[in-house]
Each structure stands twice: as C-alpha cells, then as structure tokens.
DSSP file (Angstrom, degrees, kcal/mol; ACC not computed):
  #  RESIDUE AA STRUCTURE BP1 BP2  ACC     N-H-->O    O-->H-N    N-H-->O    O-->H-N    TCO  KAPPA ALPHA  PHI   PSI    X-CA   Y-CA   Z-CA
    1    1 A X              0   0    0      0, 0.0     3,-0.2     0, 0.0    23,-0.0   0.000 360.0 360.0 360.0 122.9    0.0    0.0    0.0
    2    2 A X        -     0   0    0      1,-0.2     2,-0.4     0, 0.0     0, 0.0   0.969 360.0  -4.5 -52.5 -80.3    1.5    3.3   -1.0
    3    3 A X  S    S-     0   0    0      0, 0.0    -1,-0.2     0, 0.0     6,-0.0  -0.995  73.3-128.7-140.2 117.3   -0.1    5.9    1.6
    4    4 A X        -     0   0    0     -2,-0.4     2,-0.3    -3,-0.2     3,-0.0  -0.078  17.2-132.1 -35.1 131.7   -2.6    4.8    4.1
    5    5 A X    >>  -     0   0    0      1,-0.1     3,-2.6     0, 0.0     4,-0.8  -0.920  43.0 -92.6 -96.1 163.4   -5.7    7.0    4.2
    6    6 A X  H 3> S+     0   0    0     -2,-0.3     4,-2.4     2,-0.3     5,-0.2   0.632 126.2  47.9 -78.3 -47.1   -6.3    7.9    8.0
    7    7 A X  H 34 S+     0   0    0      2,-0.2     4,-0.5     1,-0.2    -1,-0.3   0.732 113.6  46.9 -60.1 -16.4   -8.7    5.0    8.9
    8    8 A X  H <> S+     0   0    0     -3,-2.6     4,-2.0     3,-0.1    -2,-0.3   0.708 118.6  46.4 -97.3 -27.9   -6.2    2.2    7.2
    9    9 A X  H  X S+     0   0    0     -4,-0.8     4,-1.0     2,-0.3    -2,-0.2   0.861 108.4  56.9-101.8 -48.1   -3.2    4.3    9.3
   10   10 A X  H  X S+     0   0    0     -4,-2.4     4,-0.5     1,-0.2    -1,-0.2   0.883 109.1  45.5 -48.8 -47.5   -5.6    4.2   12.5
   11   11 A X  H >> S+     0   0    0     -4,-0.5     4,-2.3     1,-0.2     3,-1.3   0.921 108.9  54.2 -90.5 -23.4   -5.7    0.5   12.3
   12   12 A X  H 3< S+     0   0    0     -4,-2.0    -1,-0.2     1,-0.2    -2,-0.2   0.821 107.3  49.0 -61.7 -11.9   -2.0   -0.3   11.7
   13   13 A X  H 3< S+     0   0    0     -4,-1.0     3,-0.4     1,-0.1    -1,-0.2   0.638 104.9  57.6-106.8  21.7   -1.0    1.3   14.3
   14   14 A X  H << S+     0   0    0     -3,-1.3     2,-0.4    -4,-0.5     3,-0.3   0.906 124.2  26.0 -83.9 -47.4   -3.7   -0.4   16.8
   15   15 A X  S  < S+     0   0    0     -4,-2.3    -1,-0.3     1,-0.2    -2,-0.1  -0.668  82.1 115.9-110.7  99.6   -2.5   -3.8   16.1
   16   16 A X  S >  S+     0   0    0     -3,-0.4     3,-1.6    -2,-0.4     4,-0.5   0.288  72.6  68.6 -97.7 -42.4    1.2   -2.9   14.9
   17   17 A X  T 3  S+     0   0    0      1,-0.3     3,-0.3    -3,-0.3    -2,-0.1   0.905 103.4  52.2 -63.1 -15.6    2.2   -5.1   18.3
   18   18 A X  T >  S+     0   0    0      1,-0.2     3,-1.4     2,-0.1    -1,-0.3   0.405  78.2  96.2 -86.5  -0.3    0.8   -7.8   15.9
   19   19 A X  T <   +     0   0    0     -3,-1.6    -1,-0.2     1,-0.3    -2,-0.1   0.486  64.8  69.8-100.9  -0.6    2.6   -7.2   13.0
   20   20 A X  T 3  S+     0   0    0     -4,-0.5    -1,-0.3    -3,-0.3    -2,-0.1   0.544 110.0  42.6 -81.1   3.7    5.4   -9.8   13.4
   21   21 A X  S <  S+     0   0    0     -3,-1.4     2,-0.2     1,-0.0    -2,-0.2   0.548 114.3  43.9-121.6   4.7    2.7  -12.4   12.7
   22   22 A X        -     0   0    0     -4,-0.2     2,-0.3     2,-0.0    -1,-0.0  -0.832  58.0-143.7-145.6 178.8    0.6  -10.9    9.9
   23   23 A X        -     0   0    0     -2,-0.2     2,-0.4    -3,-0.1    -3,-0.0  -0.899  25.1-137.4-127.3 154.2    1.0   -9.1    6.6
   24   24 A X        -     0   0    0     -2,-0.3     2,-0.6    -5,-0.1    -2,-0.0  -0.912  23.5-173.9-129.1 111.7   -2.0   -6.0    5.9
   25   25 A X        -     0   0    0     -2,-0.4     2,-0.5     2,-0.0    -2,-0.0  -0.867  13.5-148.9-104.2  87.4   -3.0   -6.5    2.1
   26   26 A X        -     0   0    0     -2,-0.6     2,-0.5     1,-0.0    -2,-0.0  -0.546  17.9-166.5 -87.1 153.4   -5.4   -3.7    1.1
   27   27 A X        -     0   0    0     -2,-0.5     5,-0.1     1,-0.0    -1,-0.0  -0.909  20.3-113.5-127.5 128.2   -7.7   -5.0   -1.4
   28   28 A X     >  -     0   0    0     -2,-0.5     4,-1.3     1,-0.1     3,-0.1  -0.201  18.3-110.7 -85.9 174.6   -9.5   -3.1   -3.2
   29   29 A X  T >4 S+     0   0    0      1,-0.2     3,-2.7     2,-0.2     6,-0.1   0.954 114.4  40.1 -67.6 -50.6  -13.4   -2.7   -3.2
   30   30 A X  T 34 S+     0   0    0      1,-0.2    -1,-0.2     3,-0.1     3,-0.1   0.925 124.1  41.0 -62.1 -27.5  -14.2   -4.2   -6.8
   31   31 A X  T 34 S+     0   0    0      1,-0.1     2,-0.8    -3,-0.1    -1,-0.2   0.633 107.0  64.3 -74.6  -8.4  -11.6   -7.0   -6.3
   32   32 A X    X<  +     0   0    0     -3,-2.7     3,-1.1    -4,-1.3    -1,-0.1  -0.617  63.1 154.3-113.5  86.3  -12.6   -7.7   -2.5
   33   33 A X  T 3   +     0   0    0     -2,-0.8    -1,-0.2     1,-0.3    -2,-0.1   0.790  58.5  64.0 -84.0 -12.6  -15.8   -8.8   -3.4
   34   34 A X  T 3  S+     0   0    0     -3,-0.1     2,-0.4     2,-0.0    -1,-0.3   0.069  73.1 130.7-107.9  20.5  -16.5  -11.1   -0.4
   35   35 A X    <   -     0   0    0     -3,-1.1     5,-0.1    -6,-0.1     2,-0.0  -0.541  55.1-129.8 -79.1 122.6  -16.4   -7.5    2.6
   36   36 A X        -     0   0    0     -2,-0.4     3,-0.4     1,-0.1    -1,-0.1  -0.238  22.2-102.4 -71.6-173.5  -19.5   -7.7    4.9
   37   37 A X  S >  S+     0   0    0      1,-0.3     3,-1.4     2,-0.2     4,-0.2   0.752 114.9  60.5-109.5 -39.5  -21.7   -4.6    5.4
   38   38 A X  T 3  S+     0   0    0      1,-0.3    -1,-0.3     2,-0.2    -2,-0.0   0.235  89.9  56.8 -72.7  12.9  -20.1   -4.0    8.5
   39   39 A X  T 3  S+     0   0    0     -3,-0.4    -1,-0.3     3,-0.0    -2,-0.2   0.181 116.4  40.5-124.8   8.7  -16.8   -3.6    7.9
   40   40 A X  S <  S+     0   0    0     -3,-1.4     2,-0.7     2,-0.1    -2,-0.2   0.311  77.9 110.9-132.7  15.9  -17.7   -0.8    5.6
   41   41 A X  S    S-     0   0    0     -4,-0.2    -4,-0.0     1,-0.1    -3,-0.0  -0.773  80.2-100.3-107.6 128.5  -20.0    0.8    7.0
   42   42 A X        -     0   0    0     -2,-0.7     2,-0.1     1,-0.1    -2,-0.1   0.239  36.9-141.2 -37.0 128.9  -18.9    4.6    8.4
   43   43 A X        -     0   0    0      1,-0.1     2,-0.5    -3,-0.0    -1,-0.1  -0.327  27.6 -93.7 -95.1-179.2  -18.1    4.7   12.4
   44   44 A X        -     0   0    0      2,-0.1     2,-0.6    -2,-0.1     5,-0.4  -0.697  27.1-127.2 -90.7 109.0  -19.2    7.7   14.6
   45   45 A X  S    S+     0   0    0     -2,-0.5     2,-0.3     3,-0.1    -1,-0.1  -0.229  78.0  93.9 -95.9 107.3  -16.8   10.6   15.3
   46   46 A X  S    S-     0   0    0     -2,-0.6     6,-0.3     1,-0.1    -2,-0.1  -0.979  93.6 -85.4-172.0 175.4  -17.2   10.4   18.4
   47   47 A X  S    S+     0   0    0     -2,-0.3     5,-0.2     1,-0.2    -1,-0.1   0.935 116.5  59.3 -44.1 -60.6  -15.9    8.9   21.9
   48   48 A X  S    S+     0   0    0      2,-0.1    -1,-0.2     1,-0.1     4,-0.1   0.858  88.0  80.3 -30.9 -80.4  -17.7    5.7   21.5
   49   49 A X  S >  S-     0   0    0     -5,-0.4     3,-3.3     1,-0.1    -3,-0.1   0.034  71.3-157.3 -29.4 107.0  -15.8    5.0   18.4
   50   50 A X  T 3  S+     0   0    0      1,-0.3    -1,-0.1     3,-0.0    -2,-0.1   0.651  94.3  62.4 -92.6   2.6  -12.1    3.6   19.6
   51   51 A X  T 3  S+     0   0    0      2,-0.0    -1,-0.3   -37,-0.0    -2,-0.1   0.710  86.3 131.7 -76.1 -17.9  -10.3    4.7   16.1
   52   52 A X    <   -     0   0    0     -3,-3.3     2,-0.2    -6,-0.3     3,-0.1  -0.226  46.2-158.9 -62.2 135.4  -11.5    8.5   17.4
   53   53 A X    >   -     0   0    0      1,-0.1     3,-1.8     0, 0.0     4,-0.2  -0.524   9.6-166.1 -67.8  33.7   -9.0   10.9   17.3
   54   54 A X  G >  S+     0   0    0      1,-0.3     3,-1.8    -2,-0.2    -1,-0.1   0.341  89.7  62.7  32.1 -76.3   -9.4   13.9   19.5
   55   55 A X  G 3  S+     0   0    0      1,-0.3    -1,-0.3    -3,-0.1    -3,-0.0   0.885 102.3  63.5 -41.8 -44.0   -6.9   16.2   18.1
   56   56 A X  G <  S+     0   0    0     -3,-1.8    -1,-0.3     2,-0.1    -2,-0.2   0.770  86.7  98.5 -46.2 -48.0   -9.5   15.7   15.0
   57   57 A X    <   -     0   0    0     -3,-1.8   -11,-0.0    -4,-0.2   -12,-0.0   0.209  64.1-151.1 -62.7 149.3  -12.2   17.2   16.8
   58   58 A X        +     0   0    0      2,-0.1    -1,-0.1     0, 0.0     2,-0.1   0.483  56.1 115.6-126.6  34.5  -13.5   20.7   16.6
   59   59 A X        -     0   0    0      1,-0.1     2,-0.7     0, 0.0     0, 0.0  -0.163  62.1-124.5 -77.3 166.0  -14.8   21.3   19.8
   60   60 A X        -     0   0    0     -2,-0.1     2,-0.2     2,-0.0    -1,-0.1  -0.906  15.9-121.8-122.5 126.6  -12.8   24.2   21.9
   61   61 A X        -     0   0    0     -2,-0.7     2,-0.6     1,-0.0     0, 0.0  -0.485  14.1-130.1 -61.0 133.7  -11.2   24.2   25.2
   62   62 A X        -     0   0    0     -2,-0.2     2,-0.4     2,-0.0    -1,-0.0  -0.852  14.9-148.0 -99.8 129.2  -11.9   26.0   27.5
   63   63 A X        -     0   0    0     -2,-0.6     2,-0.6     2,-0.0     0, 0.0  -0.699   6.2-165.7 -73.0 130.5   -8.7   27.9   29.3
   64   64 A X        +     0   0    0     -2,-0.4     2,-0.2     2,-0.0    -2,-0.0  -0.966  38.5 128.8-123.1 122.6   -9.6   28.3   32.8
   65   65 A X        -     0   0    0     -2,-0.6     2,-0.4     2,-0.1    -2,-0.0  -0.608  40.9-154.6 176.5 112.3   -6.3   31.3   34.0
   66   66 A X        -     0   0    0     -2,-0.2     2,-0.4     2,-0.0    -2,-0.0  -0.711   5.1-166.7 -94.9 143.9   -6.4   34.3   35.5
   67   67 A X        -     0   0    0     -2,-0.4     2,-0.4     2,-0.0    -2,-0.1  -0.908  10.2-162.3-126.7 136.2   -3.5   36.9   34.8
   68   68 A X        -     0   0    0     -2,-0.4     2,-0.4     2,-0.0    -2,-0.0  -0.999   5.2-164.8-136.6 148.1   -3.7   39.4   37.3
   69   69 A X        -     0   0    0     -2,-0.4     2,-1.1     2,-0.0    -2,-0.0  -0.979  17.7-133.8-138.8 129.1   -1.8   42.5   36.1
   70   70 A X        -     0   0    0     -2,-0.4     2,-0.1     0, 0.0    -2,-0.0  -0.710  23.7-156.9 -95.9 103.2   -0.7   45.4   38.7
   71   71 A X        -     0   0    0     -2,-1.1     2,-0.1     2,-0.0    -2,-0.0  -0.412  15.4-126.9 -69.7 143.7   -1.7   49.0   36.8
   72   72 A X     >  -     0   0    0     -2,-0.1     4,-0.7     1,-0.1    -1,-0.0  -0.432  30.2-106.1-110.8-172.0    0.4   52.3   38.2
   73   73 A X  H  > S+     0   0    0      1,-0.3     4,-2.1     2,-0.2     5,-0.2   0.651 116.4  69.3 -99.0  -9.3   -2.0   55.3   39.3
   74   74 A X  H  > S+     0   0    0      1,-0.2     4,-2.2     2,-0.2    -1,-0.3   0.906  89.9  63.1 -72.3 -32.3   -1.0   57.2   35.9
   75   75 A X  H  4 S+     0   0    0      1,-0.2     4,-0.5     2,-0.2    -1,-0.2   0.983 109.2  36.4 -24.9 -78.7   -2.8   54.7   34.0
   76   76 A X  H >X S+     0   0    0     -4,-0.7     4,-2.0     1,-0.2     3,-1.3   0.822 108.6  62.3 -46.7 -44.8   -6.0   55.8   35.7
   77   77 A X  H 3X>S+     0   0    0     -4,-2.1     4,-5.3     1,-0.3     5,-0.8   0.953 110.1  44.7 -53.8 -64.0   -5.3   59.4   35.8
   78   78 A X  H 3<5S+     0   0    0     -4,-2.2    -1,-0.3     1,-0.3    -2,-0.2   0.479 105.4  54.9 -89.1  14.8   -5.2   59.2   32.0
   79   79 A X  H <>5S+     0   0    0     -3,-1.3     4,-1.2    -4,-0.5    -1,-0.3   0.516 112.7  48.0 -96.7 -28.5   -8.2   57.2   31.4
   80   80 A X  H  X5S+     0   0    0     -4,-2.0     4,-0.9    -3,-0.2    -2,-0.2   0.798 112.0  47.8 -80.7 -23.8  -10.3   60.0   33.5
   81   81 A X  H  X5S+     0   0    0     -4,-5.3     4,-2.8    -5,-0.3     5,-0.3   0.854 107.4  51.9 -92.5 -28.7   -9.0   62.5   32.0
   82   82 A X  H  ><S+     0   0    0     -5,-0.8     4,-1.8     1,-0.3     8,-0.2   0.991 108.8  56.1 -39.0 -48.4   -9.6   61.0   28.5
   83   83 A X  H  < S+     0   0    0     -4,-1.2     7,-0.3     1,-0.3    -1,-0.3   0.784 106.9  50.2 -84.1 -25.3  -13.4   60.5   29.6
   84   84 A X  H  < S+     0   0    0     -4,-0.9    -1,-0.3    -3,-0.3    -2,-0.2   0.849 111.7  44.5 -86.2 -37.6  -13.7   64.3   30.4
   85   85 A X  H  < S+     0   0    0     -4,-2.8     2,-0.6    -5,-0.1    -2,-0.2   0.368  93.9  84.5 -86.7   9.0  -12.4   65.6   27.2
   86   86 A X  S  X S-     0   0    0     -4,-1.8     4,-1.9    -5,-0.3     5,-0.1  -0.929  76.9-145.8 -86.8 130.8  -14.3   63.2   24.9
   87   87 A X  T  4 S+     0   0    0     -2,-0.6     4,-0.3     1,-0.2    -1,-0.1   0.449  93.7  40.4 -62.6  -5.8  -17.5   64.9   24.6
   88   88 A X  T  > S+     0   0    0      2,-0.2     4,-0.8     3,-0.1     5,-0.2   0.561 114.8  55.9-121.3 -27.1  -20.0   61.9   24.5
   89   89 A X  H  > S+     0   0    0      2,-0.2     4,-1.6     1,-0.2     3,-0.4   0.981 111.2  49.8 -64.5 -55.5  -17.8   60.0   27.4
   90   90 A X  H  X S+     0   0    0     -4,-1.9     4,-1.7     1,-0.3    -1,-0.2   0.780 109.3  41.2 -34.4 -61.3  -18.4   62.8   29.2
   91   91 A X  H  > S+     0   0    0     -4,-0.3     4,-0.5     1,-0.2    -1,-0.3   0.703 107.3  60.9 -72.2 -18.5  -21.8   63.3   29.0
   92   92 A X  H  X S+     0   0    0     -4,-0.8     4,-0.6    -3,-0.4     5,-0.3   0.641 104.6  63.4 -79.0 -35.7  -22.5   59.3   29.4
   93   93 A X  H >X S+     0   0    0     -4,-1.6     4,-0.8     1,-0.3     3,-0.7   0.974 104.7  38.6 -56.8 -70.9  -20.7   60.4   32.8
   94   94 A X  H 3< S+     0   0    0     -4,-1.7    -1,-0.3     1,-0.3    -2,-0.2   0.611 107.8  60.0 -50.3 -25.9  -23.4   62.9   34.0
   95   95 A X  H 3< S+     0   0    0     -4,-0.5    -1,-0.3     1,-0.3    -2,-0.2   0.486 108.7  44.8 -92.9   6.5  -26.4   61.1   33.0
   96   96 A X  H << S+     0   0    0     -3,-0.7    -1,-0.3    -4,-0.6    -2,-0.2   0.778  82.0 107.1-108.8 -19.1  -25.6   58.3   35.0
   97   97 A X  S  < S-     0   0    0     -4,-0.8     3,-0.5    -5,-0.3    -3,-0.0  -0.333  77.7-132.5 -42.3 128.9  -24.7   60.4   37.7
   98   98 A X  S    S+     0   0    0      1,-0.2    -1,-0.1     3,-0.0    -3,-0.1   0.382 102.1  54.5 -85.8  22.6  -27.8   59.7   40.1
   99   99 A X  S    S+     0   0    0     -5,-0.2     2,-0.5     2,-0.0    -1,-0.2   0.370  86.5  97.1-112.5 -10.6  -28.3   63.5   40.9
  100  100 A X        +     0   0    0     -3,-0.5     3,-0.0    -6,-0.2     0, 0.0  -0.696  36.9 161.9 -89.4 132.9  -28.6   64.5   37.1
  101  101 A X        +     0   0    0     -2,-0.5     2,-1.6    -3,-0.0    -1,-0.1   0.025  31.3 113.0-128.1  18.2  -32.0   64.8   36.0
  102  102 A X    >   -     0   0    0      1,-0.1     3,-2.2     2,-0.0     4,-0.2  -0.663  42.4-165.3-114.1  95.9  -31.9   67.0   32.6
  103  103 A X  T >> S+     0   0    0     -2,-1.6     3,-1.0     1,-0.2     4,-0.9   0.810  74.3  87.4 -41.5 -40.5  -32.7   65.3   29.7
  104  104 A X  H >> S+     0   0    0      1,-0.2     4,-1.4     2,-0.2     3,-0.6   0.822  87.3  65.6 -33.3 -33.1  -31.3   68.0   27.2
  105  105 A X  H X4 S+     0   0    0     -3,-2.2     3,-2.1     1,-0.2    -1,-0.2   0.962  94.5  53.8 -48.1 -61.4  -27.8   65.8   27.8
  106  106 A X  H X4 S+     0   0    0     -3,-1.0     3,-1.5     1,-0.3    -1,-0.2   0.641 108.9  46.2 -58.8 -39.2  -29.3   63.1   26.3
  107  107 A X  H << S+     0   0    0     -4,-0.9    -1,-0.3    -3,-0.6    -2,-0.2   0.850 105.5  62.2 -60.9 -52.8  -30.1   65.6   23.1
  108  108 A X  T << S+     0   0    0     -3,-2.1     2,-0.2    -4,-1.4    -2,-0.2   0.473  85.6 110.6 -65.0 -11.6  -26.4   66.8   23.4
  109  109 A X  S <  S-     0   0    0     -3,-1.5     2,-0.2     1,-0.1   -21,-0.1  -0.508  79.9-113.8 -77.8 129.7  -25.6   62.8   22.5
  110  110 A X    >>  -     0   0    0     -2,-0.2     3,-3.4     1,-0.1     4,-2.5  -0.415  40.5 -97.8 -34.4 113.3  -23.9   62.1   18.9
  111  111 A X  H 3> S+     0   0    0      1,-0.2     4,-1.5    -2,-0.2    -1,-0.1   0.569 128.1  51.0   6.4 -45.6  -26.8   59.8   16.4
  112  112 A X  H 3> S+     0   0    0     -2,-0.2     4,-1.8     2,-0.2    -1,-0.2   0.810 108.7  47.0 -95.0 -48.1  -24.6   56.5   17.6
  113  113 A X  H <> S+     0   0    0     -3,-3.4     4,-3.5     2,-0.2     5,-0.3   0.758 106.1  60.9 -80.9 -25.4  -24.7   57.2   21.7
  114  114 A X  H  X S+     0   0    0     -4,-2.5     4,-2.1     1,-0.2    -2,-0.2   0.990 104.5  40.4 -58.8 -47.5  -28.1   57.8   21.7
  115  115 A X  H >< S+     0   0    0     -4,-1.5     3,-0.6     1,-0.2    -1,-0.2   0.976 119.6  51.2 -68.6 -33.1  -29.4   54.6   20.4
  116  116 A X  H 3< S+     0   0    0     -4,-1.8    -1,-0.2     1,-0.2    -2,-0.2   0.927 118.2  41.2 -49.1 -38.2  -26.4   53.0   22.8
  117  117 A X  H 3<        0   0    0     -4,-3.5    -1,-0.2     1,-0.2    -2,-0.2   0.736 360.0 360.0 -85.1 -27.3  -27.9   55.1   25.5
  118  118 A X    <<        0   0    0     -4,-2.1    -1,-0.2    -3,-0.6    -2,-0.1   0.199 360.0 360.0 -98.8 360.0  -32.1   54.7   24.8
C-alpha cells in the first residue's frame, strides 16, 4: 500500500504489536468482493468510536487562567481625563450620575450614543 488513508493508518497502528505475525494486504473494493456490510460501514466521530482521534475534533477548550496584572495610578489618571475631554464619554458620565436629572444631555448625545444610550 502506497499511503494509508487515516482510517487504514488508524488500524495499523492499533495492532502494529501484531505485526510480526501478519502481513496487511489492502484489497480493493471491486476486487474484495466477499467484505460484509459491516466492515464498511462509516463509524461515529465520536468517543464511543475507539479509532476516534481527539486532536481531529473541533470542539474548543476552555482555558480556565487568571492573569492578574498590577496598573500604576498614571494609568487611571489618563483614562479620567480622556473621559472628560471626549464629549460623548463625558456626557454618558453625567447622566448616570444619580443626581442629574436634565434630559437635554441626552439631546447633546452624537446619532450613535443615543441609540447605545435609549
């Protein structure tokens, strides 16, 4: 056999500890005429199945890691003052403030924060 396709490579290497007593002759379908129904019929990808591969699979891991990362105070400093000279950060500021009650902010908002905001 030139090159195994991934199910003929799965089973050589399951019984490979057998292979000082056997030869593996693939035969092909019109010449192997005498194959049961079960030995060609498609297995499940899935755990049951003991040819399943894993690696194969396209399910996602989850990484469970927390990185905890110590920020100096200039950081902050320049994310508040950022949020006071953007005009829409700014205003986002006040209305949430729970002592502002004038809607006209809300008016003051750019097309884009308003629907964020409504």
């Amino acid at each position: 056999m030139k090159t195994p396709n991934r199910h003929m490579l799965r089973w050589q290497i399951a019984i490979q500890e057998y292979r000082a007593n056997m030869t593996i002759v693939h035969k092909d379908g019109n010449i192997h005429k005498n194959a049961d129904g079960l030995s060609r019929w498609p297995l499940p990808k899935n755990i049951v199945n003991h040819a399943y591969v894993p690696e194969e699979a396209s399910a996602q891991i989850p990484i469970e890691g927390i990185s905890v990362t110590d920020l100096n105070t200039t950081f902050f400093e320049e994310v508040r003052n950022n949020y006071t000279q953007d005009k829409n950060c700014s205003i986002v500021c006040q209305l949430l403030n729970k002592d502002c009650k004038d809607n006209s902010l809300i008016h003051a908002l750019n097309e884009v924060w308003k629907k964020s905001y409504d």
